[in-house]
N, C-alpha and C positions, 0 to 999 in steps of 0.2 A: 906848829899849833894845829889840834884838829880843825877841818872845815868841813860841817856837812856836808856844802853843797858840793865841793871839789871832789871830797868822797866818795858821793853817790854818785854823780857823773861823771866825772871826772873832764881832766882838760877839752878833750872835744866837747862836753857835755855844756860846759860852762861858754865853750866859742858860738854852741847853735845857739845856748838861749840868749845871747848877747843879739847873734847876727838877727832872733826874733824881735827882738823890743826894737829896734833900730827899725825894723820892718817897716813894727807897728804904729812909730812912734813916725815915721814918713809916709804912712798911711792917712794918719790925721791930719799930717800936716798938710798935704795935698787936697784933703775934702775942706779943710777951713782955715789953715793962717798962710794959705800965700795969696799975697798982696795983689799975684796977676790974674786970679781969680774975675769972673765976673760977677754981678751983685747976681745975675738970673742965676748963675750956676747955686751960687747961695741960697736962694731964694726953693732951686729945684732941691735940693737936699735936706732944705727945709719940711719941706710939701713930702716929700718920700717919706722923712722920718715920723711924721704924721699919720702916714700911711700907716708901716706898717708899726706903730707903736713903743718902736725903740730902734738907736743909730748901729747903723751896719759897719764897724771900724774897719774892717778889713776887703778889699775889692775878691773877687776869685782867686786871681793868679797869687795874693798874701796867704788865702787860705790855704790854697794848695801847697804851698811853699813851707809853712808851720805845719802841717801833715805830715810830708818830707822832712823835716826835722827831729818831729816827734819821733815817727820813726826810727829816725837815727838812732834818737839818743836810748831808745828802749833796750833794757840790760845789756847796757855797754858797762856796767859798773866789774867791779875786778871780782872772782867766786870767792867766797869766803871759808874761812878756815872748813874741815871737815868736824861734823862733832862727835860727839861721846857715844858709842855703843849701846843703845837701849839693852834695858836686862833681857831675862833669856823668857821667853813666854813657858807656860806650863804645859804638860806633855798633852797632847790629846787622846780623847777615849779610843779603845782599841777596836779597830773598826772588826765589822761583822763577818765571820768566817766566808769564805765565796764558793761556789757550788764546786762538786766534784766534774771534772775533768773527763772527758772518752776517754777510756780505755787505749794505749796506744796499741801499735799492729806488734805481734808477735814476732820476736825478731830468730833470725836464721837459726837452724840446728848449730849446735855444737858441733865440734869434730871427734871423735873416737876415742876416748880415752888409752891408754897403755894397757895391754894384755896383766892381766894380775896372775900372781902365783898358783902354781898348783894346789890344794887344799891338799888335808890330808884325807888317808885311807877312813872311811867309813867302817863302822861295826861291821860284820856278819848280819845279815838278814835273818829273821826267825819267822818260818822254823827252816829255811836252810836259804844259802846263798843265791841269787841271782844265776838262773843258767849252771848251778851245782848239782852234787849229788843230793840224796836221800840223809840227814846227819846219822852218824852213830844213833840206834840205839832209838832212834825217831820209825814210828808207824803208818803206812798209811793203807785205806783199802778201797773196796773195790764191792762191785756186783757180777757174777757173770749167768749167762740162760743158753741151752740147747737145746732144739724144739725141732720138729720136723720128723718127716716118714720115713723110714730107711727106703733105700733102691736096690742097695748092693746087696744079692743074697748071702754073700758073706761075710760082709763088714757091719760087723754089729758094734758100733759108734760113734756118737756124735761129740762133735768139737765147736768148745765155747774159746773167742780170741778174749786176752784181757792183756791192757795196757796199762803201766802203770806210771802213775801224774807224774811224780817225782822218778828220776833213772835211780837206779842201785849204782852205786861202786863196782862191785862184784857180781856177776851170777851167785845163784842158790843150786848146788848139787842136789841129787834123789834125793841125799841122802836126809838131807834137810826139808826136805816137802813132806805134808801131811795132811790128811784127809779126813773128814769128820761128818760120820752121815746125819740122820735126819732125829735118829736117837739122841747123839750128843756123845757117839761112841769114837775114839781117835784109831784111827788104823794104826797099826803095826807093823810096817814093812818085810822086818824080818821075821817075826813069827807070824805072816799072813792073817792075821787078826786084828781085831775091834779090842780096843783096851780104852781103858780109863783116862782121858786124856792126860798128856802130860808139855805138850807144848804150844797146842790148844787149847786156851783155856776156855773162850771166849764162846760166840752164837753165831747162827746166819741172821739174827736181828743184831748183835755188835760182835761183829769178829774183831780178834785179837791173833796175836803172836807171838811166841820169844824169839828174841833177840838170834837172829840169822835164819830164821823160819819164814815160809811161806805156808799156811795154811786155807785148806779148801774145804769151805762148809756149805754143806747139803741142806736145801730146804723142802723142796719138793723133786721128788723122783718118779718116772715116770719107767715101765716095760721093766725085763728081769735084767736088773741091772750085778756086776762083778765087780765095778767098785770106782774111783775118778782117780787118772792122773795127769798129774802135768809135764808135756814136754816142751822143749825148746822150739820156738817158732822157724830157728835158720837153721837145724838140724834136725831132721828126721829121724826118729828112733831114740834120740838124747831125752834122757828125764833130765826135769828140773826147769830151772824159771831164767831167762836171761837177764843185765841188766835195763831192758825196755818194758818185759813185760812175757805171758806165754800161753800158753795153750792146754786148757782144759779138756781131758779126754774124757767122754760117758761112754763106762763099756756096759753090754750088756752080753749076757748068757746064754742067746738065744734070738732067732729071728725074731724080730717086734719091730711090728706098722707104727708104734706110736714111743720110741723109745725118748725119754727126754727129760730135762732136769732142771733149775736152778737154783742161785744162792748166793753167798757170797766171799769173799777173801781176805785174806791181812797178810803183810809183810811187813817185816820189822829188821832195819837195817843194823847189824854186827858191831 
């Protein structure tokens, strides 16, 4: 059979409040029904309660004793079952983004990657290779000047050096040089004459060439001149033009203080 009280207290719970009413109930007895009492005792308990307006049942050492009990029996009761799960609460708002972050320290170099393949070969360069000749067939020219006094009473001429940007392949033989004076007339080699050009086509404002020619055009001539040729700069006496480049001869006919000349050139490689 349920019993509240045994429930909530349970057996010790039930022995303090017993051992309290028992107390209390010798509390009373002791202030008014024992008989060895004396009537002043009575009389004083009387008077006290008077005092202070209502009866004091319990001496100190009951009270403290019921304190100590209460104590005791405070949730001495058995835990009760666990319950039910409340439901699930609803999500909360998504809080507010948070500030950006320092920048962390920049971490160690990588290590070297693996050597990669060779590429391939590249075109040809235009208008000619890297460190190459001159191409087939490709132009290029030049300026050259002789100036100054003759010394030598015999040496009637002066020599212009010309190098040229691009090297040739080949040297250019006599036989292939020609000379174009200030008229626009082309020497002849073998017939010692001025003719019509034919492999010169060009000026001393744009010289040209045909193809395996070095041509030498006259723009200003200075003392009595016989005619320009060119020889070889590492051979003495060799006509003609090396692959680097060569040497301009201004002859003249006769002693002249002032013998001298310029102009310009083309070559056109074969």
């Amino acid at each position: 059979m349920y019993n509240p009280l045994r429930n909530r207290f349970g057996i010790p719970g039930v022995i303090s409040v017993a051992a309290l009413v028992f107390a209390m109930l010798g509390g009373a007895y002791a202030a008014t029904g024992n008989p060895l009492a004396s009537n002043s005792a009575k009389r004083h308990h009387k008077k006290a309660k008077h005092r202070k307006g209502k009866a004091s049942g319990l001496n100190a050492m009951q009270k403290k004793e019921v304190k100590k009990i209460a104590k005791s029996v405070q949730g001495a009761g058995p835990q009760g079952a666990k319950g039910d799960a409340g439901p699930a609460g609803s999500a909360g708002n998504d809080g507010a983004q948070g500030a950006t972050g320092d920048a962390g320290a920049t971490g160690p170099a990588g290590s070297a990657g693996p050597k990669g393949d060779t590429g391939a070969t590249g075109p040809d360069g235009s208008p000619w290779t890297d460190g190459g000749v001159l191409p087939s067939e490709s132009t290029e020219t030049g300026v050259w000047i002789a100036d100054g006094e003759i010394t030598h009473p015999f040496l009637f001429q002066r020599t212009a050096a010309v190098s040229f940007p691009i090297a040739l392949e080949d040297p250019i033989d006599e036989e292939h040089v020609r000379y174009v004076n200030p008229a626009g007339e082309e020497e002849d080699p073998v017939a010692e004459e001025f003719v019509t050009p034919v492999h010169c086509l060009g000026s001393a404002e744009s010289p040209s060439a045909s193809s395996g020619y070095f041509c030498i055009y006259g723009a200003i001539l200075g003392g009595a001149v016989l005619g320009v040729k060119s020889e070889l700069p590492y051979q003495e006496g060799a006509q003609g033009a090396g692959t680097s480049g060569t040497l301009i001869l201004l002859i003249g006919l006769e002693e002249s203080s002032a013998l001298s000349g310029r102009g310009a050139w083309a070559v056109t490689a074969p």
